[in-house]
mmCIF file of the N, C-alpha and C atoms, coordinates in Angstrom:
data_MODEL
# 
_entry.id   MODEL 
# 
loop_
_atom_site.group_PDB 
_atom_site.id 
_atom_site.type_symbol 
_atom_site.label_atom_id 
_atom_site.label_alt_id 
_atom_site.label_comp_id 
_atom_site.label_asym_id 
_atom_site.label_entity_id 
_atom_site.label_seq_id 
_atom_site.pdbx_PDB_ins_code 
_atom_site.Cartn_x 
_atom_site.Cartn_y 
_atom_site.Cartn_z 
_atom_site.occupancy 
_atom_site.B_iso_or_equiv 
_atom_site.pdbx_formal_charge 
_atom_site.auth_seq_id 
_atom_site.auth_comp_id 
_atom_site.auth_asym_id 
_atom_site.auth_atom_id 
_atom_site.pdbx_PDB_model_num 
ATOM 1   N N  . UNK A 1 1  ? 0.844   -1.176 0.000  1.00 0.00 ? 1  UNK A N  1 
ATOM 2   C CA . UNK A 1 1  ? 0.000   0.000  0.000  1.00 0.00 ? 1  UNK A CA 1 
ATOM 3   C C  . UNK A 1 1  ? 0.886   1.235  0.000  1.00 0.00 ? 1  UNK A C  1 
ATOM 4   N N  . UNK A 1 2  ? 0.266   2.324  -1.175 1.00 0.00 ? 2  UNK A N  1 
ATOM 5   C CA . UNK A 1 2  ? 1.421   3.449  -0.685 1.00 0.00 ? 2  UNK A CA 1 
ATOM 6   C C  . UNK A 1 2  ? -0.086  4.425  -0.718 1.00 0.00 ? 2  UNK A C  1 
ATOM 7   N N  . UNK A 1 3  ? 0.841   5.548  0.185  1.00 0.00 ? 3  UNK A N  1 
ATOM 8   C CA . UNK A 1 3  ? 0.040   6.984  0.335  1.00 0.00 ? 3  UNK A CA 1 
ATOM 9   C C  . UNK A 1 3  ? 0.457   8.074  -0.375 1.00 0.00 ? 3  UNK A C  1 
ATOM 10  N N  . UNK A 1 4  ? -0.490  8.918  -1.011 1.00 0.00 ? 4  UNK A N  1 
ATOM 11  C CA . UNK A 1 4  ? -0.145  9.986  -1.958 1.00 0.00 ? 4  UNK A CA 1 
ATOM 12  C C  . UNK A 1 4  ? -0.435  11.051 -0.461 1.00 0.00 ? 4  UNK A C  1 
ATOM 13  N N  . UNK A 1 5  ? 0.184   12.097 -0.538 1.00 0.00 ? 5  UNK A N  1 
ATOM 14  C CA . UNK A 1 5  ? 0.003   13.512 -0.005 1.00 0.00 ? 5  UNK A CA 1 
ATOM 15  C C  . UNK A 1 5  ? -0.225  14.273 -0.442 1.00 0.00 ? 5  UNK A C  1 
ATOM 16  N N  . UNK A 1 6  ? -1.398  14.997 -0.076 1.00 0.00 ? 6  UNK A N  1 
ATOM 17  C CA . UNK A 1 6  ? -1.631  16.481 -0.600 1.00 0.00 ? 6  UNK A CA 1 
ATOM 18  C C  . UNK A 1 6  ? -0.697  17.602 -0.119 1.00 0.00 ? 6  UNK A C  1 
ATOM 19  N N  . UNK A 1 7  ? 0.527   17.959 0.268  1.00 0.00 ? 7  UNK A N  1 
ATOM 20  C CA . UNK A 1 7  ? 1.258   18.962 1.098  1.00 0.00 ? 7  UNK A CA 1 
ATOM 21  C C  . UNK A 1 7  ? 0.490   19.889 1.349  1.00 0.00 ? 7  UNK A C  1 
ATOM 22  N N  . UNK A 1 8  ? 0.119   21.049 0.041  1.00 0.00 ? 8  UNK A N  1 
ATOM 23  C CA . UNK A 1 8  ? -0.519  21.756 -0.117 1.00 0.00 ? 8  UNK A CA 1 
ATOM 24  C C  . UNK A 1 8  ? -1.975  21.882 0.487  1.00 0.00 ? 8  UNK A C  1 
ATOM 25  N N  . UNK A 1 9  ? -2.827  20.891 0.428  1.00 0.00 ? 9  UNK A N  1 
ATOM 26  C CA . UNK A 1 9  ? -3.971  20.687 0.878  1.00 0.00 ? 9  UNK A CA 1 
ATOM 27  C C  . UNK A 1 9  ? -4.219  20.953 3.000  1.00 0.00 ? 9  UNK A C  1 
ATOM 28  N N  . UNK A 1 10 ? -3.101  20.031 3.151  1.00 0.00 ? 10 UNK A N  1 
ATOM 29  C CA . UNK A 1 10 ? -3.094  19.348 4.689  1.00 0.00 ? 10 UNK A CA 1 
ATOM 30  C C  . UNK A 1 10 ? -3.170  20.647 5.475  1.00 0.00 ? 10 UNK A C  1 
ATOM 31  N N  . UNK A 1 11 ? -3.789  20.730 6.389  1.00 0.00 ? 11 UNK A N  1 
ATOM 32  C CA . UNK A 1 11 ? -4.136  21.697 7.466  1.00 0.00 ? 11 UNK A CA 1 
ATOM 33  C C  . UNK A 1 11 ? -3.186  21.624 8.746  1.00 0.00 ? 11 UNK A C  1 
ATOM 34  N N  . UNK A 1 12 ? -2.728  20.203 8.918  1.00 0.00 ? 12 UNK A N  1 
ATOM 35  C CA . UNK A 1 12 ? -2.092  20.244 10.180 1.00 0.00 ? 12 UNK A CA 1 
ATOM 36  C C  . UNK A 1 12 ? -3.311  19.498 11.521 1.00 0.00 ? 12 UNK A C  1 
ATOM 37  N N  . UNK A 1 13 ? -4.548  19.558 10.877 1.00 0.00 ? 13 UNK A N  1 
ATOM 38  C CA . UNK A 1 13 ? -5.155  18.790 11.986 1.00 0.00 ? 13 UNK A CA 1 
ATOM 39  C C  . UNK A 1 13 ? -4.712  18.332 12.945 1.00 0.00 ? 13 UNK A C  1 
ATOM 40  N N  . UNK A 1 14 ? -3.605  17.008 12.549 1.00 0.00 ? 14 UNK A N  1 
ATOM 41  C CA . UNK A 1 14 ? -2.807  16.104 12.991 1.00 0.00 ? 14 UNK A CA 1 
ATOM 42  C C  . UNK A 1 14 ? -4.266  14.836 13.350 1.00 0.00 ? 14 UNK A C  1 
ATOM 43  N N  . UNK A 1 15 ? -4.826  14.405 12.465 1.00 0.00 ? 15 UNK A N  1 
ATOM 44  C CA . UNK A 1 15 ? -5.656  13.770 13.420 1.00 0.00 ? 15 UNK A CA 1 
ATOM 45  C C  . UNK A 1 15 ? -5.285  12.341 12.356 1.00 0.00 ? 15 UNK A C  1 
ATOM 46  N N  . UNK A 1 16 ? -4.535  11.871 11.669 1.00 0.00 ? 16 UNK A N  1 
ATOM 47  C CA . UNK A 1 16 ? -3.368  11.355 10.581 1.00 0.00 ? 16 UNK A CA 1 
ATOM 48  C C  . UNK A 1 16 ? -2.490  10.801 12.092 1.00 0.00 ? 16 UNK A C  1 
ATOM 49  N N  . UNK A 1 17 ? -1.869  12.110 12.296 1.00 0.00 ? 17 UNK A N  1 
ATOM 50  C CA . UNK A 1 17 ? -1.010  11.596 13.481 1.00 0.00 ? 17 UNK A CA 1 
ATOM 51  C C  . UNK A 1 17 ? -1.331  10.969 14.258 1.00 0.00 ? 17 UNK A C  1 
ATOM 52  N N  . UNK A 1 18 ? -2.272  11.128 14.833 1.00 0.00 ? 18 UNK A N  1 
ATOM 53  C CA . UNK A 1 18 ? -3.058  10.319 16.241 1.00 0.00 ? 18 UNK A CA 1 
ATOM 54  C C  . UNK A 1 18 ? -3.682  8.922  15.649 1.00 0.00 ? 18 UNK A C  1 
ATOM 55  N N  . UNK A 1 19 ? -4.002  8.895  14.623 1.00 0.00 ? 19 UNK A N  1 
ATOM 56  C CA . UNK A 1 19 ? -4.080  7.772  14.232 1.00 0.00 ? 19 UNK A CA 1 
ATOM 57  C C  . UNK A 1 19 ? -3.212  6.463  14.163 1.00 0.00 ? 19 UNK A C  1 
ATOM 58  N N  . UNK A 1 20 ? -1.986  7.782  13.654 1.00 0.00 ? 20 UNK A N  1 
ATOM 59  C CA . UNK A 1 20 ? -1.296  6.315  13.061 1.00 0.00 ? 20 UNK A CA 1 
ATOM 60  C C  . UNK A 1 20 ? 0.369   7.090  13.211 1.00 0.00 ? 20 UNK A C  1 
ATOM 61  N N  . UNK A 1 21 ? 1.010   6.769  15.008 1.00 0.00 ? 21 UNK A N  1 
ATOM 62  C CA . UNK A 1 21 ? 1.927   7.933  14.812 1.00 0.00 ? 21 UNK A CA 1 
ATOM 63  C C  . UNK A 1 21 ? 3.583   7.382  14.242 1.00 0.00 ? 21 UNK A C  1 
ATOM 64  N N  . UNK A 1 22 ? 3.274   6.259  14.047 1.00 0.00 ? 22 UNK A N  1 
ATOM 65  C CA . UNK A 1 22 ? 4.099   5.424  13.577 1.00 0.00 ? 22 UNK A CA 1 
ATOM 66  C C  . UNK A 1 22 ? 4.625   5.926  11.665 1.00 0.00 ? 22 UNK A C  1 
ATOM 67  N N  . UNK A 1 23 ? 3.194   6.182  11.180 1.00 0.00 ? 23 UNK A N  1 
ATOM 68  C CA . UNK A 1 23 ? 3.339   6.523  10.047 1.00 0.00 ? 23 UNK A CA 1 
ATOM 69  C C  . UNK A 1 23 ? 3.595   8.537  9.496  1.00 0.00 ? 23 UNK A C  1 
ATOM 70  N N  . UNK A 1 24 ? 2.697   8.782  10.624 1.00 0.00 ? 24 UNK A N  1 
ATOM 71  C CA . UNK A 1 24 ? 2.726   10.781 10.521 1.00 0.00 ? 24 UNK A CA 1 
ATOM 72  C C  . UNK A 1 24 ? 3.216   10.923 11.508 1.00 0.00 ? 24 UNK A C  1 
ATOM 73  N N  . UNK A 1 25 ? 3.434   12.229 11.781 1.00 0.00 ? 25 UNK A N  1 
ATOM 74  C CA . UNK A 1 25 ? 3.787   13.365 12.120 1.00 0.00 ? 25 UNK A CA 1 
ATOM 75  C C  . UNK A 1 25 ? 3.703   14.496 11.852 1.00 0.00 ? 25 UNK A C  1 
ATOM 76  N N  . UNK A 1 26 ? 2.906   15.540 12.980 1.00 0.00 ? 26 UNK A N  1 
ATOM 77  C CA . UNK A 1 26 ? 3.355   17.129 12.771 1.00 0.00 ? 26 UNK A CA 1 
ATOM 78  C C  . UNK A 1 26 ? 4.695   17.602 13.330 1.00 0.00 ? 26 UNK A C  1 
ATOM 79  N N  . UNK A 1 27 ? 5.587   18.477 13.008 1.00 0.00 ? 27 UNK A N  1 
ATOM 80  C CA . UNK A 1 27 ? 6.137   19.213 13.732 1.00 0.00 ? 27 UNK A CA 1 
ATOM 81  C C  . UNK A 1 27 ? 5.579   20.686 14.259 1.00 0.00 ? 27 UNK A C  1 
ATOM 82  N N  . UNK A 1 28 ? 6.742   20.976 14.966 1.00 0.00 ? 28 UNK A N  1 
ATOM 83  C CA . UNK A 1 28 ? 5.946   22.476 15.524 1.00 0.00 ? 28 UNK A CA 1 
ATOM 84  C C  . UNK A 1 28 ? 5.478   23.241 14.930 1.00 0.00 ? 28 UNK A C  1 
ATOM 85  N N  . UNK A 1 29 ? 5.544   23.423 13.651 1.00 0.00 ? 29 UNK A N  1 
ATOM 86  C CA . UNK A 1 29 ? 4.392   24.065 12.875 1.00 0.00 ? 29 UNK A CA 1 
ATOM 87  C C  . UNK A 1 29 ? 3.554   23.825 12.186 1.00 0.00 ? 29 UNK A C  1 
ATOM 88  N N  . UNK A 1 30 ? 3.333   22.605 12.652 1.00 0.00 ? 30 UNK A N  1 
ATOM 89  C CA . UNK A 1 30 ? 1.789   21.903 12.360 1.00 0.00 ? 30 UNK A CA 1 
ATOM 90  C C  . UNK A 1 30 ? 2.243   21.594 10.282 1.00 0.00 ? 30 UNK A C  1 
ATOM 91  N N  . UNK A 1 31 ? 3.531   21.149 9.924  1.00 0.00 ? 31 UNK A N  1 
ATOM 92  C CA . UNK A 1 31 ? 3.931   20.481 8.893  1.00 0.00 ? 31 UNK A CA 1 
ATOM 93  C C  . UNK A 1 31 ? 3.867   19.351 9.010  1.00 0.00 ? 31 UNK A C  1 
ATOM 94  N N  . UNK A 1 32 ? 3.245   18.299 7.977  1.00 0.00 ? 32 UNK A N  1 
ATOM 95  C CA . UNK A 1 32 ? 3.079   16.814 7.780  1.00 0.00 ? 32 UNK A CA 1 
ATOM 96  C C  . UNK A 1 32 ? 4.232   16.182 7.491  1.00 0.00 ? 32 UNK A C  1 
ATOM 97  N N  . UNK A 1 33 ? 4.741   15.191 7.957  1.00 0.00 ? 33 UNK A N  1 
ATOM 98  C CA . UNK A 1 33 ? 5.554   14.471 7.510  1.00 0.00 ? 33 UNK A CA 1 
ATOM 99  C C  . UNK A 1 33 ? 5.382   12.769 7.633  1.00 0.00 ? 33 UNK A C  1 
ATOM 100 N N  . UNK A 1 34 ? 5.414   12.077 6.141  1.00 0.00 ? 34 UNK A N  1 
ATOM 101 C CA . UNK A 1 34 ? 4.995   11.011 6.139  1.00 0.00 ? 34 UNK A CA 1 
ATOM 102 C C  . UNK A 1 34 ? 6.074   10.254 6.193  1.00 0.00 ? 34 UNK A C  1 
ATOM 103 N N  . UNK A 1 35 ? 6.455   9.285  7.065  1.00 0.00 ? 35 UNK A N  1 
ATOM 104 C CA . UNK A 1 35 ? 7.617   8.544  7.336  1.00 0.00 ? 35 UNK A CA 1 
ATOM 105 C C  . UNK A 1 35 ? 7.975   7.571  5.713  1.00 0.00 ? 35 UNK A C  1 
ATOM 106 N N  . UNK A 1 36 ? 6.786   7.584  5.125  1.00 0.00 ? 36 UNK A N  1 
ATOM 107 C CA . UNK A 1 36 ? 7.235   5.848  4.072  1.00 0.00 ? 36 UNK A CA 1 
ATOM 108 C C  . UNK A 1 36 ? 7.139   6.965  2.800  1.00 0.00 ? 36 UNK A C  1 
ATOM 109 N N  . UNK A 1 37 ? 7.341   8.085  2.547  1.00 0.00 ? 37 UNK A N  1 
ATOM 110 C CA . UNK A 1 37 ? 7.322   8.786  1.052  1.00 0.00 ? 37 UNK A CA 1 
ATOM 111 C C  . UNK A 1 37 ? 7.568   7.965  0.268  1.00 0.00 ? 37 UNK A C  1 
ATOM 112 N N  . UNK A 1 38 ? 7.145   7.954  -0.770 1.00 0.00 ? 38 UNK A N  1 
ATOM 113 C CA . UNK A 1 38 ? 7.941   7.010  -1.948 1.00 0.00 ? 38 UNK A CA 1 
ATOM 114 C C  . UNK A 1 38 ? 7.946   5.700  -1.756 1.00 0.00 ? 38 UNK A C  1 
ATOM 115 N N  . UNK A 1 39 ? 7.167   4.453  -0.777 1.00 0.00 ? 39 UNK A N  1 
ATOM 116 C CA . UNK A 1 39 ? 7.589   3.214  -0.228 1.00 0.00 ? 39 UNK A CA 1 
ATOM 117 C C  . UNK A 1 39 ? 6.601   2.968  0.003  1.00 0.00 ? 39 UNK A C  1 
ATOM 118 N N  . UNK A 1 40 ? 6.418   1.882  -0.053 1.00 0.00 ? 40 UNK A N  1 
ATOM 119 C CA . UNK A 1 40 ? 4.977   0.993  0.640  1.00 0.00 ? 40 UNK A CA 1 
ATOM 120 C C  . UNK A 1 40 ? 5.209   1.599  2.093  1.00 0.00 ? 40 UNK A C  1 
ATOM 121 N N  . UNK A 1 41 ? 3.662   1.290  2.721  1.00 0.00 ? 41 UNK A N  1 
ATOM 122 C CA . UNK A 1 41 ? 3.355   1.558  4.208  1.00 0.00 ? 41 UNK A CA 1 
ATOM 123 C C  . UNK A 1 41 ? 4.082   0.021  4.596  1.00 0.00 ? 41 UNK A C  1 
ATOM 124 N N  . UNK A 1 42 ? 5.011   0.022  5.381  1.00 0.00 ? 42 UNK A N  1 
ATOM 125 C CA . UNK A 1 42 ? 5.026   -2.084 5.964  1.00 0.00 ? 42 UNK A CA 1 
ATOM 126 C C  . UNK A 1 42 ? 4.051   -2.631 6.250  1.00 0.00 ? 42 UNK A C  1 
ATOM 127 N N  . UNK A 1 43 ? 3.476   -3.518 5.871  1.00 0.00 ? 43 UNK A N  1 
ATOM 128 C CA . UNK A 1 43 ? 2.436   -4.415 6.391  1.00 0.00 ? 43 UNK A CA 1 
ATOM 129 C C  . UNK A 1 43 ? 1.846   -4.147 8.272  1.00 0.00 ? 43 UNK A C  1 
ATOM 130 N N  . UNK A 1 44 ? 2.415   -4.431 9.071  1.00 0.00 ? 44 UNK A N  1 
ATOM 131 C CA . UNK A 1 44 ? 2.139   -3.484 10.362 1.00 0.00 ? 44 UNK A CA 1 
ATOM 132 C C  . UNK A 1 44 ? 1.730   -2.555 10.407 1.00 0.00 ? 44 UNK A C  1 
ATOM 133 N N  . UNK A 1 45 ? 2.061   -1.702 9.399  1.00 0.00 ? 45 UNK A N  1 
ATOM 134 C CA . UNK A 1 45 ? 1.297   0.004  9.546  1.00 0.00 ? 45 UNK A CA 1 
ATOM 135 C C  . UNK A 1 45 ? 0.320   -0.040 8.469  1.00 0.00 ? 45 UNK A C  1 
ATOM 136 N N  . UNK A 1 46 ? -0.619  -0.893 7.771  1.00 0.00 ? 46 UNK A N  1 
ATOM 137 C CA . UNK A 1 46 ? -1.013  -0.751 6.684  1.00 0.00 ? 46 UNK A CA 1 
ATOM 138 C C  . UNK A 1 46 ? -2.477  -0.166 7.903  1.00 0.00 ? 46 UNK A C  1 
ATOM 139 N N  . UNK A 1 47 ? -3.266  -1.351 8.536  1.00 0.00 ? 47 UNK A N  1 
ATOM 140 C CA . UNK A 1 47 ? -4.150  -0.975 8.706  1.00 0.00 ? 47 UNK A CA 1 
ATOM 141 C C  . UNK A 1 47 ? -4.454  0.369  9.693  1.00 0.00 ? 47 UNK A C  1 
ATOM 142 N N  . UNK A 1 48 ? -3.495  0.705  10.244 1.00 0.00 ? 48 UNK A N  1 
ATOM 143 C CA . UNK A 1 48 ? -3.308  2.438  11.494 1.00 0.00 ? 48 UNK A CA 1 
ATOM 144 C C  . UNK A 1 48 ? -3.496  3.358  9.934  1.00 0.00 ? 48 UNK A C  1 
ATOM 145 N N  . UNK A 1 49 ? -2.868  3.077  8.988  1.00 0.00 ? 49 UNK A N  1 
ATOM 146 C CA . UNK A 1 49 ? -2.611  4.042  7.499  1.00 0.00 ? 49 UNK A CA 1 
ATOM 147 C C  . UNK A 1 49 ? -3.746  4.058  7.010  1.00 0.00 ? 49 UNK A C  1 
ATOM 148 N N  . UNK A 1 50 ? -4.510  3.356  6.872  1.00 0.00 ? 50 UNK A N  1 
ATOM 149 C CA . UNK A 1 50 ? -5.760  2.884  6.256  1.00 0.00 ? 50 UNK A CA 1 
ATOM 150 C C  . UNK A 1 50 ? -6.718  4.211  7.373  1.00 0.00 ? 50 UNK A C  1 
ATOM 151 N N  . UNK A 1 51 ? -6.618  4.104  8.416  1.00 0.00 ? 51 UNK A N  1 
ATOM 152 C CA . UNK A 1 51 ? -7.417  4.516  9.435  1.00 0.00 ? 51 UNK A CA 1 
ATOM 153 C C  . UNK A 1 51 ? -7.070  5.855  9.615  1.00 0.00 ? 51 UNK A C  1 
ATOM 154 N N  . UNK A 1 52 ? -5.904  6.508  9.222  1.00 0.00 ? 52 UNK A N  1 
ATOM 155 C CA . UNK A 1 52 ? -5.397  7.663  8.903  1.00 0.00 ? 52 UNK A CA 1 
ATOM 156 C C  . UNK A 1 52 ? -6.270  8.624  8.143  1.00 0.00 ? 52 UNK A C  1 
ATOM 157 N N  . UNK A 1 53 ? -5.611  7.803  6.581  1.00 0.00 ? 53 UNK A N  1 
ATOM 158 C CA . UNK A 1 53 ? -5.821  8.440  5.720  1.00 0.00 ? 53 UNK A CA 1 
ATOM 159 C C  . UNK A 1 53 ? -7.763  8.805  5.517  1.00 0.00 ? 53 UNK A C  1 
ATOM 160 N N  . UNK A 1 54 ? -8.876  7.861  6.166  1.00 0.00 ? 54 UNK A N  1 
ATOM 161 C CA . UNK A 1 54 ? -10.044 8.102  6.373  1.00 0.00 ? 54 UNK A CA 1 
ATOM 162 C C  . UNK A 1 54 ? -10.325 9.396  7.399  1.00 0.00 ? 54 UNK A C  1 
ATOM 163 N N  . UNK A 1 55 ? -9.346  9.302  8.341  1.00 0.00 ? 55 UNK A N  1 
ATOM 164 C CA . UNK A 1 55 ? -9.624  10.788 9.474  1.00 0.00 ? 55 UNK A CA 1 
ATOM 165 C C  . UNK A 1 55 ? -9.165  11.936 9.090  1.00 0.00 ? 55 UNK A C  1 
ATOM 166 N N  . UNK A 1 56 ? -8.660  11.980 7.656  1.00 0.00 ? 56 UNK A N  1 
ATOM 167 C CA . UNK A 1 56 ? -8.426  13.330 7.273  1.00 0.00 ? 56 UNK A CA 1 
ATOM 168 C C  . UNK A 1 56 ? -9.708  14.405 7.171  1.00 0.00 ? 56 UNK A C  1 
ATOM 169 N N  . UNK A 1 57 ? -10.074 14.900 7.370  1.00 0.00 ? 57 UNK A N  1 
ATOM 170 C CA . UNK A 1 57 ? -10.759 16.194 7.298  1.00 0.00 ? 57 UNK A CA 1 
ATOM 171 C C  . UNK A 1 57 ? -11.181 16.921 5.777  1.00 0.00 ? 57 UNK A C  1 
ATOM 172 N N  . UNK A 1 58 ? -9.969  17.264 5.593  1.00 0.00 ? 58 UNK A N  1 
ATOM 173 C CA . UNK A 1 58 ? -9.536  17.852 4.310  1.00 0.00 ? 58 UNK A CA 1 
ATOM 174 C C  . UNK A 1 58 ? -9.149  16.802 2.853  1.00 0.00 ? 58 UNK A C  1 
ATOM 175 N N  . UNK A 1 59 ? -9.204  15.540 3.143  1.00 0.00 ? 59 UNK A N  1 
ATOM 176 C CA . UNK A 1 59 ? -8.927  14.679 1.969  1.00 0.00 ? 59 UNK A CA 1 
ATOM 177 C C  . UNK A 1 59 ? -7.431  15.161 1.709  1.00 0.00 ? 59 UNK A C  1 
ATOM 178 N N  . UNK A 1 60 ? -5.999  15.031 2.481  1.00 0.00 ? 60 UNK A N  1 
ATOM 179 C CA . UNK A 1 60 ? -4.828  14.963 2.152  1.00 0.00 ? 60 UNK A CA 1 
ATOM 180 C C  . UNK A 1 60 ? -4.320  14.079 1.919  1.00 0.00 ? 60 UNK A C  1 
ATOM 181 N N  . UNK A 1 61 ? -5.021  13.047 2.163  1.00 0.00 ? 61 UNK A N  1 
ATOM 182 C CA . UNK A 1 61 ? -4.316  11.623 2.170  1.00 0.00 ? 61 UNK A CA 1 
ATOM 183 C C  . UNK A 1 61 ? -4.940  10.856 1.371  1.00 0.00 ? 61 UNK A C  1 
ATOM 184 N N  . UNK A 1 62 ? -4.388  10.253 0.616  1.00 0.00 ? 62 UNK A N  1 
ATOM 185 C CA . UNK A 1 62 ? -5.468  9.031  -0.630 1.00 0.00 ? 62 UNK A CA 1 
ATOM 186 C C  . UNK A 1 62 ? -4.343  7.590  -0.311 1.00 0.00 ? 62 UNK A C  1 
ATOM 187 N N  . UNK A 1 63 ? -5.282  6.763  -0.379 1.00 0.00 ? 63 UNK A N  1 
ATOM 188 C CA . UNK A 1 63 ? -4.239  5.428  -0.672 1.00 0.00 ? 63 UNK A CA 1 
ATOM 189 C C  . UNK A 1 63 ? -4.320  5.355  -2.279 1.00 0.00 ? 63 UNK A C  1 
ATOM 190 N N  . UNK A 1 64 ? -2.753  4.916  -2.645 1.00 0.00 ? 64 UNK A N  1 
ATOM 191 C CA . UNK A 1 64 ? -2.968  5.012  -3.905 1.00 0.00 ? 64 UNK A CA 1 
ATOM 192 C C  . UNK A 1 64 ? -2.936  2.918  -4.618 1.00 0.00 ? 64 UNK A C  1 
ATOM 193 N N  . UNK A 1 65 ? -3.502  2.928  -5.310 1.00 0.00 ? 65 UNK A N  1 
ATOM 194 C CA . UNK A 1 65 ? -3.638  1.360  -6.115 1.00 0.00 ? 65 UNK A CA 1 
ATOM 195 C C  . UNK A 1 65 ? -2.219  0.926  -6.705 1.00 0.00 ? 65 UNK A C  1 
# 
């Protein structure tokens, strides 16, 4: 499974993070950072990612096929 990012889109919610903090992160200025860019999610983080990318708010997160 990989995740596309909206950069542009993401608000900073952080609610990505709380989901799944293994996979996100905000820093102190409420910037996204996705640990697996470019890489499959590992199997362990697929379903927290899955559960993520649904608590976005704003639709920043898509799983991509």
């Amino acid at each position: 499974m990989k995740i596309s990012v909206d950069y542009p889109r993401c608000e900073g919610h952080g609610l990505c993070a709380g989901q799944a903090p293994a996979v996100f992160t905000l820093d102190d200025d409420a910037q996204l950072t996705y640990r697996f860019e470019g890489a499959d999610v590992p199997d362990e983080y697929v379903t927290v990612a899955r559960a993520a990318v649904d608590s976005c708010p704003v639709a920043a997160l898509r799983e991509q096929s």
